[in-house]
N, C-alpha and C positions, 0 to 999 in steps of 0.2 A: 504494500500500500504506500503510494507517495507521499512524502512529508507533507505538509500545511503550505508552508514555504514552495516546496515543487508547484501545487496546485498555483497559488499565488504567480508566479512565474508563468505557468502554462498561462494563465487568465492576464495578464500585461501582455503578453506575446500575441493573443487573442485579437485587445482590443488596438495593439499597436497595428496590427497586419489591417487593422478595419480604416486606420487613415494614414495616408499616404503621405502627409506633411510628418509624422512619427514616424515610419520607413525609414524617412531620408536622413533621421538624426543616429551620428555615431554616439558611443558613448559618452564622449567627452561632453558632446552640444548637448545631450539629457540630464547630464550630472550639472551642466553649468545650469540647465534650466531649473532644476530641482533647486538650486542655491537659491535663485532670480527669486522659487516660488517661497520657500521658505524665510529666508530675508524680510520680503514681501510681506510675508502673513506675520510676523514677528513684528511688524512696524519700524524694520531696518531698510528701507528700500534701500539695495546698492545704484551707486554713478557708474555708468558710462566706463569710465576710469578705474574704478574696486573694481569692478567684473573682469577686466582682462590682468589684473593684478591679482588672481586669487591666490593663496599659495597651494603648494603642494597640485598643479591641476597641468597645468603646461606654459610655453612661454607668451609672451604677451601679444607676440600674432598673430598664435594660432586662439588664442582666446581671443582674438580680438575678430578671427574667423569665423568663430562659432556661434558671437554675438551677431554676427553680421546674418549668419544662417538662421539665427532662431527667427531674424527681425523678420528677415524674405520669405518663412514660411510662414509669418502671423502667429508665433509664440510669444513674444515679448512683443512691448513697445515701449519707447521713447516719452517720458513726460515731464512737463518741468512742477516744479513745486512752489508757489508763494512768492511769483512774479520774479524769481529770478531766473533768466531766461540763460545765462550760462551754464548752467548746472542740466545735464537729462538725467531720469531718474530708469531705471530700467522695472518695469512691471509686468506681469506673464497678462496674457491676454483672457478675452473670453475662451478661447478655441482649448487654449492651454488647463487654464481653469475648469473646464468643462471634461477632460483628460483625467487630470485628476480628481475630479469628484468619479469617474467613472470607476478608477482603482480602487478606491477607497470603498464604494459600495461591494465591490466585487471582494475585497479583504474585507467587509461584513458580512458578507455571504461565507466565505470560507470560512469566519468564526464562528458562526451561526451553525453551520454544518459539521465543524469539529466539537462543537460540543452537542449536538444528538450523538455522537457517535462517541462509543466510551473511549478511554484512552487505555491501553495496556500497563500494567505499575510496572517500573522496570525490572524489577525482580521476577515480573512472569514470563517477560518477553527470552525467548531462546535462540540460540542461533540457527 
């Protein structure tokens, strides 16, 4: 029986193959997106400038690549904040937004589903 985690994975895999704007993102441009989104929802919106300065991620133009890929497929956009017009703010979009509320229902469903189904105590499980 596949772990929780597998099932989760199959179900991303799922709903990525359903839009073809997700297709076209390597891992790097999901992982920069996931920051974009998290940021975001934490009330850190990252600039423009933080996002291709991430550490630990790649150098700053192939992030500056990836930023440019999210924009052209309608993942992120561009916004300024409290009339100061030199500053963009980077924010995941609706399309992106809507992505991940799709995962998120789908890893309710598998938790929902792993608990009807009992779990084995690991002292019973054999090899």
């Amino acid at each position: 029986m596949p772990s929780s985690y597998l099932k989760f994975l199959a179900a991303v895999h799922a709903l990525d193959a359903e839009s073809s704007a997700f297709r076209e993102l390597d891992p790097l441009a999901l992982r920069l997106l996931e920051i974009i989104a998290i940021k975001h929802h934490a009330g850190e919106p990252l600039t423009a400038m933080k996002a291709t300065m991430l550490p630990a991620t790649a150098s700053q133009s192939t992030m500056h690549r990836k930023l440019t890929l999210l924009l052209n497929l309608g993942m992120v956009k561009m916004v300024h904040k409290d009339n100061n017009r030199r500053t963009k703010f980077i924010e995941p979009t609706e399309k992106a937004e809507d992505h991940f509320c799709k995962l998120g229902q789908a890893m309710g469903n598998l938790f929902a589903s792993s608990r009807d189904t009992p779990t084995p105590h690991p002292h019973t499980i054999h090899p």
